[in-house]
C-alpha positions in Angstrom: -39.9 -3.2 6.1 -42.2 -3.7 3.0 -42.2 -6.9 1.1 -39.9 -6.5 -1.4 -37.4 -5.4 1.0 -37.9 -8.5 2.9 -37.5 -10.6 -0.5 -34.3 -9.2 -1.0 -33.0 -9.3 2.6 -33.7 -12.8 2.5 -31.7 -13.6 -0.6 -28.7 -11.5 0.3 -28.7 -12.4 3.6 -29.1 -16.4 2.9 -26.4 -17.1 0.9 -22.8 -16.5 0.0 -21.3 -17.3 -3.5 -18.1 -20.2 -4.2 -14.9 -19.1 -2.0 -12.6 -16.7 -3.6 -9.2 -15.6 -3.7 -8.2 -12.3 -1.7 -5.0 -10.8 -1.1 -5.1 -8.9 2.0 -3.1 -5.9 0.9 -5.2 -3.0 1.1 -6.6 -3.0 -2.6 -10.5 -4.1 -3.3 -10.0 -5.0 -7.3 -10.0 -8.7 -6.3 -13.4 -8.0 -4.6 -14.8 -7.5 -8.0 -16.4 -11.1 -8.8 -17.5 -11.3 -5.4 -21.4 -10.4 -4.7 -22.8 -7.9 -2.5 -24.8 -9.8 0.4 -25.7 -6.9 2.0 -27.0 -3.6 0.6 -27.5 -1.0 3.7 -29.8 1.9 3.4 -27.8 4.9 2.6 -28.2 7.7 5.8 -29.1 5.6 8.9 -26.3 6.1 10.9 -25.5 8.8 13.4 -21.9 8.6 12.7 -20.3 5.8 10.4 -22.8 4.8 7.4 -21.8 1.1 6.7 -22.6 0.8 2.7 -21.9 -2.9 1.6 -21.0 -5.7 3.0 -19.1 -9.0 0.8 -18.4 -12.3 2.8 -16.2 -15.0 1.3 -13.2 -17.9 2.0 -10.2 -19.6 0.7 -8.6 -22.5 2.3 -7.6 -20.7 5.0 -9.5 -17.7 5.9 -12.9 -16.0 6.5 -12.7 -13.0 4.6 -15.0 -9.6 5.1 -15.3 -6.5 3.4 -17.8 -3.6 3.8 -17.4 0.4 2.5 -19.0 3.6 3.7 -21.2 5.8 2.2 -19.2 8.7 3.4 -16.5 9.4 5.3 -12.5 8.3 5.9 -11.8 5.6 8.7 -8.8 4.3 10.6 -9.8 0.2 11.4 -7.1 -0.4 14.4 -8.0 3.0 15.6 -10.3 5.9 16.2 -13.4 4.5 15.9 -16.2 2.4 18.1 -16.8 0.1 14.9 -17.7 -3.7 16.3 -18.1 -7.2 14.4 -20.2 -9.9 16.0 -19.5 -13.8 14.3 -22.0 -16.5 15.4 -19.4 -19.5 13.9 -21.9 -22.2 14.3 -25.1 -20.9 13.5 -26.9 -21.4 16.9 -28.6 -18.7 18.8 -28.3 -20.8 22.1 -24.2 -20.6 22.4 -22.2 -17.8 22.3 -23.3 -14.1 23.5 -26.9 -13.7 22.3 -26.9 -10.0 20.5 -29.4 -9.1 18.0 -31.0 -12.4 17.4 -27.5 -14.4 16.8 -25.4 -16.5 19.2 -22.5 -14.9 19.2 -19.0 -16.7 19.7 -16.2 -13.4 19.1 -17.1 -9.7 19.7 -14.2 -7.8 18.2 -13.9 -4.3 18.7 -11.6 -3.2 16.0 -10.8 0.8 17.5 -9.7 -0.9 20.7 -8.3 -3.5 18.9 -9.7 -6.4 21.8 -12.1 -8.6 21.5 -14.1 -11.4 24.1 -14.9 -15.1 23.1 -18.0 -16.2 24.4 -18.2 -20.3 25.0 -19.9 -21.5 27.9 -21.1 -18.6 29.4 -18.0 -17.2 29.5 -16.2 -14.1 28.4 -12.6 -14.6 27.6 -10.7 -12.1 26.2 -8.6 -12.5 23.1 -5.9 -11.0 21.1 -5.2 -10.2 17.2 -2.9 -13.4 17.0 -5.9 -15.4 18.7 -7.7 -14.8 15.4 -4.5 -14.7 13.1 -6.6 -11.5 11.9 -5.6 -9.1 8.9 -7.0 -6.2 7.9 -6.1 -4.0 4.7 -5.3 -1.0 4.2 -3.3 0.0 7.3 -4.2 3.7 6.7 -7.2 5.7 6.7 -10.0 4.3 4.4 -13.6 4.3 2.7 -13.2 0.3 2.5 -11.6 -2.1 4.2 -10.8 -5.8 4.1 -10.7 -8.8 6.7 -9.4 -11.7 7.7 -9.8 -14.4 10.1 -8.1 -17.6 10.5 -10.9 -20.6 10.1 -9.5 -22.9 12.7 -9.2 -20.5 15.2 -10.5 -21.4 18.3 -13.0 -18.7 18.4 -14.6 -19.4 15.0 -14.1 -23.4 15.9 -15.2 -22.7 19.3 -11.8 -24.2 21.2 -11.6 -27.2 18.3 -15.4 -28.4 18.8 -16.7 -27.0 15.6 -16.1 -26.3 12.3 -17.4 -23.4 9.9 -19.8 -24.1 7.4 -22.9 -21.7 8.4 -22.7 -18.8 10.4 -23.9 -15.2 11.1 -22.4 -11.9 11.2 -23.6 -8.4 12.5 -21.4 -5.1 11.9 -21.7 -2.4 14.8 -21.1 1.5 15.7 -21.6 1.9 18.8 -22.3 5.7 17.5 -24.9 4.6 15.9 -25.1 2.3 12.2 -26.0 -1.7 12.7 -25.7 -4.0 9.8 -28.0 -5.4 9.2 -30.6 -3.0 11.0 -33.1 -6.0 11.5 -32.1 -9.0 14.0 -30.6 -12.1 13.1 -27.5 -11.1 11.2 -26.1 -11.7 7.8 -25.8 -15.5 6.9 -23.6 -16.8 5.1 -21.8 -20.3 4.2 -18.6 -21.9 3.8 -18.2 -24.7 0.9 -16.4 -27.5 0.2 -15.1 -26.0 -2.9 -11.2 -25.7 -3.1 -9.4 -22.4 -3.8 -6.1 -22.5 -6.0 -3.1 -21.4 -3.6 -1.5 -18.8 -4.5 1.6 -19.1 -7.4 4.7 -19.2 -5.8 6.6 -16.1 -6.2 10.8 -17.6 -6.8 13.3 -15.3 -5.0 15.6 -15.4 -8.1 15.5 -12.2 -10.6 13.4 -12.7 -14.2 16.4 -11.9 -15.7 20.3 -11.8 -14.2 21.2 -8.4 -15.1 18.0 -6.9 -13.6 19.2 -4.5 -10.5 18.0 -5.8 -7.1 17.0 -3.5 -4.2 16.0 -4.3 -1.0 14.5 -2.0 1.6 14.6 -3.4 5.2 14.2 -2.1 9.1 16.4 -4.1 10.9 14.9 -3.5 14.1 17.5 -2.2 16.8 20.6 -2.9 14.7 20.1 -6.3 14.3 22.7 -7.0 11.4 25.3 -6.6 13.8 23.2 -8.2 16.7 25.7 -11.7 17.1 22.4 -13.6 18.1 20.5 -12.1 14.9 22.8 -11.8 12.5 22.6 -15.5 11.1 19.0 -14.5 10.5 20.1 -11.9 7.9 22.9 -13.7 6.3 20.8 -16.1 5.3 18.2 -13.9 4.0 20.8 -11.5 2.0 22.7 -14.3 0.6 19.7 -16.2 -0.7 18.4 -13.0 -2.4 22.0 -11.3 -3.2 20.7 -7.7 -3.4 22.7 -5.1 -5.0 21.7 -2.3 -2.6 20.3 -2.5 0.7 18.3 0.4 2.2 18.5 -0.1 6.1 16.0 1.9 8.5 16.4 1.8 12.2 20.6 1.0 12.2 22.6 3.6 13.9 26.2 2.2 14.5 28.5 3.4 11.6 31.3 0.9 12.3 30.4 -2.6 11.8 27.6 -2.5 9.3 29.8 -1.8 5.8 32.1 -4.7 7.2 29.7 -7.3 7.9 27.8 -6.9 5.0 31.1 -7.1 3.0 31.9 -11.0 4.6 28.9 -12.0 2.8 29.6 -11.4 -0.2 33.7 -11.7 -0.2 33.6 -11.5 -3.8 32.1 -8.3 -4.2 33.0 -4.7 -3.7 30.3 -3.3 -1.7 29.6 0.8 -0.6 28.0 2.5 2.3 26.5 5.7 3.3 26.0 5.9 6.7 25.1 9.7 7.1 21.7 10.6 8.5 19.9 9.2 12.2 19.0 5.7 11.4 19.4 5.6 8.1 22.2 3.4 6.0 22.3 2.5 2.1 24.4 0.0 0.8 26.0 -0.7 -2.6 27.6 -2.7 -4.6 27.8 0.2 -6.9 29.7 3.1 -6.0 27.8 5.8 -4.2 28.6 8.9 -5.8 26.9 11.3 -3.7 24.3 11.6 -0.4 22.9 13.8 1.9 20.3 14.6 4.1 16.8 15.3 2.8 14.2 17.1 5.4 15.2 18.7 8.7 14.2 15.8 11.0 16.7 14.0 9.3 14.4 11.4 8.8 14.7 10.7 4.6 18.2 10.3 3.1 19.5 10.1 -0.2 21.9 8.9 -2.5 23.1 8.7 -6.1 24.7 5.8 -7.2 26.8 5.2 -9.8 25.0 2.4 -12.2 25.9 4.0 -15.9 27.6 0.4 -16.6 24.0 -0.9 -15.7 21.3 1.6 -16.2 23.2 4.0 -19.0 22.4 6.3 -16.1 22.9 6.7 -12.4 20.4 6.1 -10.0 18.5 8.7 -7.4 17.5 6.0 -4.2 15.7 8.2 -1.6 15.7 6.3 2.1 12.8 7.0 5.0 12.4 6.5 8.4 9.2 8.5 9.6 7.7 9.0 12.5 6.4 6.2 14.7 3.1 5.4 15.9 0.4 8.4 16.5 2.9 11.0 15.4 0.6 11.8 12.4 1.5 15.5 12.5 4.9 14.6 12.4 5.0 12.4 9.3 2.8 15.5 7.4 5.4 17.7 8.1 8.0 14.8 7.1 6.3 14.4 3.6 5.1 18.0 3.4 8.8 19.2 3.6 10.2 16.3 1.1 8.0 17.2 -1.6 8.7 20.7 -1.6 12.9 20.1 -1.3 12.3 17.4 -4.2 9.9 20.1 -6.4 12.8 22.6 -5.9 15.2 20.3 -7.2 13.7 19.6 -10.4 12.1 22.5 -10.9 15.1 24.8 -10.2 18.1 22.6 -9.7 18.2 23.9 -6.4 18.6 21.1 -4.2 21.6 18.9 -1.9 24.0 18.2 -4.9 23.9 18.8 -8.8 21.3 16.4 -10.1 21.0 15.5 -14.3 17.5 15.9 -15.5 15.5 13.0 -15.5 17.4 10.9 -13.3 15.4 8.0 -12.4 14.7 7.5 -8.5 12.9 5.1 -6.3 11.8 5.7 -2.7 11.8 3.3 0.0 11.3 2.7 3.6 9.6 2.5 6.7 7.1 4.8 6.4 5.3 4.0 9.2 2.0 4.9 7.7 -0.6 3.9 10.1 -2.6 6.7 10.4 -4.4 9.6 7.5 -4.0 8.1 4.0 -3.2 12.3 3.1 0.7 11.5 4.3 0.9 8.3 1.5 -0.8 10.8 -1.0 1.4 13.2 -0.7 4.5 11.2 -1.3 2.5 9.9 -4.4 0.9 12.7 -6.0 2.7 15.4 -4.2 -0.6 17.4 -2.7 1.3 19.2 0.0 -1.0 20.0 3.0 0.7 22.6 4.5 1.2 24.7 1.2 1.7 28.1 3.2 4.9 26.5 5.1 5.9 24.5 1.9 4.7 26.0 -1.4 2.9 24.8 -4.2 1.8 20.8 -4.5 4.2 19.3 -7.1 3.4 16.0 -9.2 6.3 14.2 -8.3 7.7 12.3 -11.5 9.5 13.9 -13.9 6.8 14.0 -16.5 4.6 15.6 -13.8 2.6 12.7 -12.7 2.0 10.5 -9.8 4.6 8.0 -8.5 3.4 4.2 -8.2 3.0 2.9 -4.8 4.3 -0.5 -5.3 2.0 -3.7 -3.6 4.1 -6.4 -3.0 2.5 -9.6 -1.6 4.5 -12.7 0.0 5.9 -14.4 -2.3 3.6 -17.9 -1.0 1.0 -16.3 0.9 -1.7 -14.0 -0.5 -0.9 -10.8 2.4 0.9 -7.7 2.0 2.1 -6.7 5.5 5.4 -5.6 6.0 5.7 -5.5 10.0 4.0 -8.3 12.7 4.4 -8.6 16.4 2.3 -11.2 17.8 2.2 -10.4 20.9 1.6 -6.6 20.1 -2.7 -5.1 20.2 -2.2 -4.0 16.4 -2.6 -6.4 13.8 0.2 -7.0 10.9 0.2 -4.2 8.6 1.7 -2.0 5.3 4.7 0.0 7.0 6.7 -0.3 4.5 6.8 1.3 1.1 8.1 1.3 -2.4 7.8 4.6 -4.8 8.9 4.3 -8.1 9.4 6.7 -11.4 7.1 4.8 -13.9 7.9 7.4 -16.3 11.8 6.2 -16.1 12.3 2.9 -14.7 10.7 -0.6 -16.1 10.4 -2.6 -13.2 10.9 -6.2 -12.7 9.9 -8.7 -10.1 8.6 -7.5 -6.8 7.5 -8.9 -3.6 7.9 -9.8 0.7 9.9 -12.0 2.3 8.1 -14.5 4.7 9.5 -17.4 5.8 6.9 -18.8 8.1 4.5 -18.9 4.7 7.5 -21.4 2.6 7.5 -24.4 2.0 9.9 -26.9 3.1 11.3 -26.8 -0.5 11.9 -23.5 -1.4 13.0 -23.1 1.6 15.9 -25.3 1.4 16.4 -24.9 -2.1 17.9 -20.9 -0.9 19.6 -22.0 2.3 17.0 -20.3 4.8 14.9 -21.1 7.9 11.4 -21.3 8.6 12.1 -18.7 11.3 14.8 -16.2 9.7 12.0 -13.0 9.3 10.2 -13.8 12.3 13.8 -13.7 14.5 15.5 -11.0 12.3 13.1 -8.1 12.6 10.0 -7.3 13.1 9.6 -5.8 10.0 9.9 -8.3 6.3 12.0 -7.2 3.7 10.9 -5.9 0.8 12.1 -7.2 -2.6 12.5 -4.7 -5.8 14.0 -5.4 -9.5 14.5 -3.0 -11.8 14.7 -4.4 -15.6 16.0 -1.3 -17.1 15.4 2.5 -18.0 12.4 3.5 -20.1 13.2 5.0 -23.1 10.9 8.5 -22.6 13.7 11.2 -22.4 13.3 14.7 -23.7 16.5 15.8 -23.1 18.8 17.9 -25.4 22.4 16.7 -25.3 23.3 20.4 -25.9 21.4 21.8 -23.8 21.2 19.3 -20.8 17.4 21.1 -20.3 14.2 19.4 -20.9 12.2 20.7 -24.0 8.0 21.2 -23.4 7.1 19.8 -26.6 3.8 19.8 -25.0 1.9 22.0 -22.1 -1.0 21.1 -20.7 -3.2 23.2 -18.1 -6.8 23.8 -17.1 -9.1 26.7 -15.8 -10.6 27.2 -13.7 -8.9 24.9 -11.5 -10.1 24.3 -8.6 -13.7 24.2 -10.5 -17.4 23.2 -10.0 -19.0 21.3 -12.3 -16.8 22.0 -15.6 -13.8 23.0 -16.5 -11.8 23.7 -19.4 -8.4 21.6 -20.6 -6.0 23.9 -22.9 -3.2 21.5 -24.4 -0.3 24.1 -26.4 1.8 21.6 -28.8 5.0 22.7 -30.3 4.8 20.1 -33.0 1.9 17.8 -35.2 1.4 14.9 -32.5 -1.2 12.1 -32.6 -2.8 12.6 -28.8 -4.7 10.7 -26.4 -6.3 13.1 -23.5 -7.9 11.2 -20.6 -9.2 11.6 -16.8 -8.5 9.4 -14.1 -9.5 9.7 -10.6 -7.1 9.5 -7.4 -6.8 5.9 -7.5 -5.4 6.0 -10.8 -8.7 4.5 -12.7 -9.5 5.7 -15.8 -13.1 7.8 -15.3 -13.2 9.8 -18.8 -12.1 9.6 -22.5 -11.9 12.9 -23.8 -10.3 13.3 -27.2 -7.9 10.7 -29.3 -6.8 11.8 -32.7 -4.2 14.0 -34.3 -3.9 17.4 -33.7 -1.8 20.9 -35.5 0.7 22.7 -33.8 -0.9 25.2 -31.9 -3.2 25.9 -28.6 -6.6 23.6 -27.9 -9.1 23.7 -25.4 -11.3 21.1 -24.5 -14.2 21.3 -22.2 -14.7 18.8 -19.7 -18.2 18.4 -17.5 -17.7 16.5 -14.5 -21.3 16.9 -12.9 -21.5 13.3 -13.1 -18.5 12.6 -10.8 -17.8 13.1 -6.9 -16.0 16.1 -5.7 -12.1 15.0 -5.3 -8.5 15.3 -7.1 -7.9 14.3 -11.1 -5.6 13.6 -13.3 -5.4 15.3 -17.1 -3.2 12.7 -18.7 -1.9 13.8 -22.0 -0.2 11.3 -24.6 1.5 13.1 -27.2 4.1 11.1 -29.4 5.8 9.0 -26.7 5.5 11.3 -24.0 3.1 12.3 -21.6 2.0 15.5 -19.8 -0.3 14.8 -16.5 -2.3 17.7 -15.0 -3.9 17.7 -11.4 -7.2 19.3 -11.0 -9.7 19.7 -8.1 -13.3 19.1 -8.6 -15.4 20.8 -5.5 -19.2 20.6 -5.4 
């Protein structure tokens, strides 16, 4: 290693920066303000290529992240990736490995891990650690946590964290860091703001309130667990429930209904595991996909909304059923692309109806299946046709992130006792094009206080006995005005095309926008993740066709997004960049 490399391994791996904030939820934008401490040398492993690596703390947790150079990775799965923590910054306890003492090996693709104290090994769980890790699905980055009073890191109560080490591992082949002696880093004394308290009451009283929840073995009409959900529903008085993993017709509509005595409620009860229920009426439903697996149904919220409302319910496939949930999503997109594009699909549906979709997704494995659900790229497009952006004004859907409404985590399923580590199972998809959302957000009661708590009639224990999944909270605050409907006609009108050739291109490609009338524009690029990456023309343009040439040399090989504001309305375009 030649000087200057030592001068800068010693500064990045001597110190860590003030504690920070981070919501374990599977998004890195609250990573931002936190410094690198560890650069690793781009192509020096076998297999994974660890990139960076950023250490910081709240009150509560240690928190980790590190990215890969290349490459798409499962974290509870699939992989021999390893982290090494010496909690007290002595060489002579724990498991001596690579000049550090060593007090937890983890192994994250066997999801196990050994404590070493005393000379001995001890093995330990996920709930041992209280660890988190974001995103649940496969990833270029990930995100950590670890309780700080565990009794690893405290080493059984005897120590507290304020300086320790940490070494990264595949056992294919990548160390971080490559020399011995770890990455340092330190815990302060500085306090970090907890996080503001999310109120289970709606911003405003006429917003409509949906919640999506997997009651876990048909536990609304379990007698023991029941209580559980009574107290839950009444406190947040929903106006539809989506219910995976309930299969009894007969009690559910009834039950439901003696909570809410004053209030008319619906049900459609019609597909495997899969219930939706309403106080508004439902005026239509039916099955989805083949597996039976996705449900949906219109309801009847023209009082509310001016229009009715398209709610789509999931239940996927469990577990390591991977090429199950492909087919699951693959097969949706195409029946929903059919439906708009033709009017072809399980009942008449008006143009531009606004929809959500909800559910347990159980997305634990390729990020491709949340993809395709978002930005319709079909994988199997010789069984299921062309990929279809999935909004009505051709664009991606937004995949909601809800956190807890007093905690700063985004799973939506925990089992303690189970090897796999709380995670994102369940999902909200939205029209951004049609429907204004209002508040959103999970349901923990073991992270409540004893006042708010009380002040909605619940239990510290209701989620943790009811399921174990959370539910998920979502308000809608009204209907976007963006229509381009004729009344006569009931059709949309293309004021505006947008397409681009070739497509899929290397290098550059060329953007042709054909407008029907004068329109001040805005054309933009943004990548996958929904970040703007290009600004290429703003200003008024004539009726007519106009091509624009856009040179992406400078940008990685992957899917984009031609974004084209015209008047109020907007076009998107997908394009496919291969080098």
């Amino acid at each position: 290693m030649n000087f200057l490399r030592k001068i800068c391994y010693f500064i990045l791996c001597s110190q860590i920066f003030a504690g920070h904030p981070i919501t374990i939820d599977g998004q890195f934008h609250d990573w931002d303000e936190v410094p690198i401490i560890f650069q690793d040398a781009e192509g020096d492993g076998d297999d994974a290529d660890f990139a960076e690596v950023k250490i910081t703390y709240d009150n509560e947790f240690l928190f980790f992240y590190f990215n890969f150079f290349d490459g798409e990775y499962l974290m509870q799965d699939w992989n021999d990736f390893k982290i090494y923590i010496d909690s007290d910054n002595d060489i002579a306890t724990g498991l001596t490995f690579e000049g550090i003492g060593a007090e937890l090996e983890w192994t994250f693709g066997q999801r196990s891990g050994t404590q070493h104290i005393n000379s001995e090994e001890i093995e330990v769980g996920q709930n041992d650690l209280t660890l988190r890790i974001g995103p649940t699905i496969t990833s270029t980055e990930f995100e950590i946590a670890i309780a700080r009073d565990s009794d690893i890191l405290t080493i059984n109560g005897s120590n507290t964290v304020i300086n320790g080490k940490v070494i990264l591992l595949d056992d294919n082949g990548d160390m971080v860091p490559n020399e011995s002696g770890g990455i340092s880093f330190s815990i302060g004394e500085d306090y970090i703001q907890e996080p503001n308290p999310i109120s289970l009451d709606r911003t405003d009283i006429s917003d409509i309130r949906i919640i999506s929840y997997n009651t876990l073995s048909e536990g609304m009409i379990d007698p023991e667990r029941e209580p559980y959900f009574r107290r839950l529903m009444q406190a947040l008085e929903p106006d539809v429930i989506a219910i995976q993993e309930h299969f009894d017709w007969n009690e559910i509509d009834d039950i439901v209904q003696s909570w809410f005595p004053q209030e008319q409620w619906y049900a459609s009860w019609t597909y495997r595991d899969l219930v939706v229920l309403s106080r508004f009426p439902i005026l239509n439903d039916a099955n989805m996909i083949s597996s039976e697996r996705t449900m949906v149904a219109l309801l009847d919220t023209y009082s509310e909304l001016g229009v009715p409302l398209l709610l789509f319910n999931s239940h996927l496939s469990c577990c390591s059923n991977n090429e199950s949930r492909q087919q699951q999503v693959d097969e949706f997109i195409s029946v929903w692309r059919d439906w708009v594009l033709t009017g072809e699909g399980p009942f008449d549906l008006d143009p531009e109806t606004p929809f959500i979709h909800v559910g347990d997704f159980n997305f634990v494995g390729y990020k491709q299946q949340v993809e395709t659900l978002r930005i319709g790229d079909i994988e199997n497009e010789s069984e299921y046709g062309n990929d279809f952006l999935p909004d009505w004004d051709s664009s991606p859907l937004i995949d909601l992130f809800p956190r807890h409404t007093h905690k700063r985590m985004g799973y939506t399923w925990r089992k303690d006792w189970s090897s796999y580590n709380p995670g994102k199972l369940d999902y909200v998809f939205y029209s951004d094009y049609l429907i204004e959302p209002g508040k959103y957000f999970i349901v923990n009661t073991l992270a409540m206080d004893a006042g708010a708590l009380n002040a909605y009639g619940l239990e510290l224990e209701d989620t943790q006995e009811a399921s174990d999944h959370l539910p998920i909270v979502f308000d809608i605050a009204g209907i976007l005005s963006n229509s381009s409907i004729d009344a006569e006609t009931n059709f949309p009108i293309d004021f505006a095309t947008i397409n681009n050739y070739p497509n899929p291109f290397n290098s550059a490609t060329t953007i042709r926008i054909q407008l029907q009338n004068n329109f001040q524009i805005s054309l933009f690029i943004f990548d996958i993740e929904g970040s703007l990456v290009d600004e290429i023309f703003i200003g008024e343009l004539y009726e007519g066709t106009h091509e624009f040439y856009w040179d992406g040399t400078r940008f990685s090989s992957g899917i984009y997004f031609v974004k084209l504001h015209y008047g109020s309305s907007v076009k998107t375009d997908k394009i496919l960049l291969l080098k």
